[in-house]
N, C-alpha and C positions, 0 to 999 in steps of 0.2 A: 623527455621520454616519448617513444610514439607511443601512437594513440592504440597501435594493434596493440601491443604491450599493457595497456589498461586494462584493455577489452579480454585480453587473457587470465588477469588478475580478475576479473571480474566471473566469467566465465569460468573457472577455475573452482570456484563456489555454487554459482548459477547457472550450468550451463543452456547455452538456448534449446538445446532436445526435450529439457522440460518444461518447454512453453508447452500451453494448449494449443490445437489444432485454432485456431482463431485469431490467434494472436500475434504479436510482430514487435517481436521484442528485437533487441538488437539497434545496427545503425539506423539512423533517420536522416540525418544531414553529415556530409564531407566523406574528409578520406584519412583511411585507417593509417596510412604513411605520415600522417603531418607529424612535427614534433610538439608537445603537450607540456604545459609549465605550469597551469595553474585551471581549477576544474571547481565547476560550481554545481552543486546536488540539490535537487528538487524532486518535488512528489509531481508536479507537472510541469508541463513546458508551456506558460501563458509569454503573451505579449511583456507583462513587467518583470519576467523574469526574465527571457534575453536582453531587456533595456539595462537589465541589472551585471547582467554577463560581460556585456559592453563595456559597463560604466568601470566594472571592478577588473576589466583585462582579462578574462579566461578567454579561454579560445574552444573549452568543451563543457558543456552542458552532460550529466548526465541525471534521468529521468525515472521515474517508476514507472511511469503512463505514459504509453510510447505516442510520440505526436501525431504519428500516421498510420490511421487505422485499414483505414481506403487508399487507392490507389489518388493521386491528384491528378486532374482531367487536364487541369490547367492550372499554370504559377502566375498571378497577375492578381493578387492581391482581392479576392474575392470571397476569402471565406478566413478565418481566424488560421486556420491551420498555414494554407497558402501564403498568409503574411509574413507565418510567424518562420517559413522557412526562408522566404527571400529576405527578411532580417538576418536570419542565420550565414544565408553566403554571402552576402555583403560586407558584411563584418569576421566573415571567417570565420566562423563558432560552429564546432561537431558538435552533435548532438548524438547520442545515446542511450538507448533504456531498454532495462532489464525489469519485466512484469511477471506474468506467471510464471514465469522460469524462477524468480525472488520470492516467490510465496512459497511454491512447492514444495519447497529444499529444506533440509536441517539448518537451523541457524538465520533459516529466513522470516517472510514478515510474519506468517501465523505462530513462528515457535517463540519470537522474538517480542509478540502480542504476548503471547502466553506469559512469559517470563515478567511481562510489565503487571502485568493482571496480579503474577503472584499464582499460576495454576502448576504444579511439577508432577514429574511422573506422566506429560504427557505422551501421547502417540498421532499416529497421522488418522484423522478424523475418517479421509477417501484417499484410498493407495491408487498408485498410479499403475502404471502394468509390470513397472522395475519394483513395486513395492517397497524402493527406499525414498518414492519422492509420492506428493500427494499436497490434498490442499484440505486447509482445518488442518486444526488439532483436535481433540479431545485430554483431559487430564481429572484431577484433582486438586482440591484446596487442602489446606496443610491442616485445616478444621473446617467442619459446617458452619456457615454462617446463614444469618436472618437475610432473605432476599433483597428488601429494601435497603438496608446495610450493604450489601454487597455492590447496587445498585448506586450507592451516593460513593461506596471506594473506584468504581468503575471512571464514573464522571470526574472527580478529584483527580485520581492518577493518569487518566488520559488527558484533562483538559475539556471535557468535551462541554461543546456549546451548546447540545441537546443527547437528551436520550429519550425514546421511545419505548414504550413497553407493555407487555401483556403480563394477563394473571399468569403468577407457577403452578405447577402443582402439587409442587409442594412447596413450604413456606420456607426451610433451609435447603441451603445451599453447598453442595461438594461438590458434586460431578459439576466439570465447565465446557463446554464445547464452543468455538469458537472460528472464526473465518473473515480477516482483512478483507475490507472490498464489498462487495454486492455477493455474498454466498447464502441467497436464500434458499436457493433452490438443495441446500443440503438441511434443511428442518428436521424432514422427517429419518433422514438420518442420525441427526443428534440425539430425535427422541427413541429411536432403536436402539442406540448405544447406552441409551441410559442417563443422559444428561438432565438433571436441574435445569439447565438457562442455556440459551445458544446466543453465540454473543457475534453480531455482524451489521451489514451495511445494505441500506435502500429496498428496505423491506414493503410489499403492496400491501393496500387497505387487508383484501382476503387472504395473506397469507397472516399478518396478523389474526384474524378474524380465527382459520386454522389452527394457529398457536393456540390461542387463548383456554385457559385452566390445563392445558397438556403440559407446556414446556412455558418456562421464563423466556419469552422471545426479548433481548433487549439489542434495538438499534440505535446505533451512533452515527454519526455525520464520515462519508467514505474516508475523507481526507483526511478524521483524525484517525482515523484505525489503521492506515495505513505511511503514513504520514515517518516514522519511523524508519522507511526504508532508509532515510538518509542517514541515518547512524551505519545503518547495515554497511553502506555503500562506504560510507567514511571509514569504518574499522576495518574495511577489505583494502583501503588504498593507504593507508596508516605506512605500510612498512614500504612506499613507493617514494620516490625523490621529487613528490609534486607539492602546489599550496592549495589546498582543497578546503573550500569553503562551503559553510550551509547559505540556502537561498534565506535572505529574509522577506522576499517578495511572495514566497512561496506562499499559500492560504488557499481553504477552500472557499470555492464560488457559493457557499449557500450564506444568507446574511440571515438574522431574526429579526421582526420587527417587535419592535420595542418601545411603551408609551414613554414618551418624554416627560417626567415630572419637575414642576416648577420649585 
């Protein structure tokens, strides 16, 4: 199958108009004409995971987090990015990702957070200017639950290695608002709509500090909140004639330190 052909299927869902103005979703490495047999999905493109692409014979890499943010000044192996595309044509591996154009969307990574959370009846948190795309959700729970509780199902059902968290203000929990990724800067929206708890990623000292006794601010680790895009991506190529695999190299770069007991 060629790779435009992916990129269509892909886009067809995500289109790239709903990226943000910042962003650079789309190609990164090769050419949309090659022919495509077997495709490997990741939430980032690291160095083990094209060793992993290699190893398992794909020839396309497709990403959530596009590898090139910046323009490269130069390819000569200087900086992680730079590596990781001269790995890329050397071995002949496209590389593609679809980011905020994947969050924005119905069916994408915040509606598809939501659905894992357990929140329905939701709606787009911040509309875009077409007002059918936007980023966050907001919704409800199918009952009030006790914070804490809500806070240990949160960690369970995503997996997560940490959560962070401020007081509520209130002690139960319905309204959820929520945003994949680094969406702090929508807080004080969540607390206008009405939300309980705003549930996102890579929140500062003072914005907690902000939060605190207003809204249940609870952070997770980016990766796992977002991390799901690869299901997205895999039930969008489902009905395509490819062998599509998850990365298992894939992982967030944050580790905890942890005393070693004898």
């Amino acid at each position: 199958m060629l790779l435009r052909e992916i990129i269509n299927s892909i886009e067809s869902v995500a289109p790239r108009s709903a990226q943000e103005e910042w962003d650079n979703s789309g190609m990164q490495v090769g050419d949309t004409g090659r022919d495509i047999q077997s495709v490997l999905l990741t939430t980032d493109v690291t160095t083990d995971v094209v060793n992993e692409a290699i190893e398992l014979g794909c020839q396309l890499i497709i990403s959530h987090h596009p590898l090139l943010f910046h323009g490269l000044k130069q390819v000569c192996g200087q900086t992680p990015q730079a590596r990781i595309v001269e790995m890329a044509i050397k071995h002949d591996i496209a590389i593609y990702s679809a980011h905020t154009n994947l969050d924005s969307v119905p069916g994408g990574i915040n509606t598809k957070l939501a659905e894992k959370i357990g929140v329905t009846d939701y709606r787009l948190l911040v509309t875009g200017e077409n007002k059918q795309t936007g980023l966050g959700v907001i919704g409800q729970l199918p009952k009030p639950v006790n914070y804490l509780d809500f806070i240990g199902h949160i960690r369970d059902i995503l997996e997560c290695t940490y959560v962070r968290y401020t007081r509520p203000q209130k002690e139960q929990v319905h309204t959820v608002a929520l945003c994949g990724g680094s969406g702090a800067e929508f807080i004080e929206e969540a607390i206008a709509q009405g939300a309980d708890v705003y549930i996102t990623a890579d929140c500062k000292y003072h914005e907690f500090q902000d939060a605190d006794g207003r809204i249940g601010l609870i952070d997770i680790d980016h990766w796992i909140s977002e991390r799901h895009a690869r299901e997205i991506f895999r039930d969008i190529l489902k009905p395509l004639d490819l062998n599509v695999l998850i990365s298992k190299k894939d992982k967030t770069p944050i580790q905890l330190w942890q005393e070693q007991k004898n």
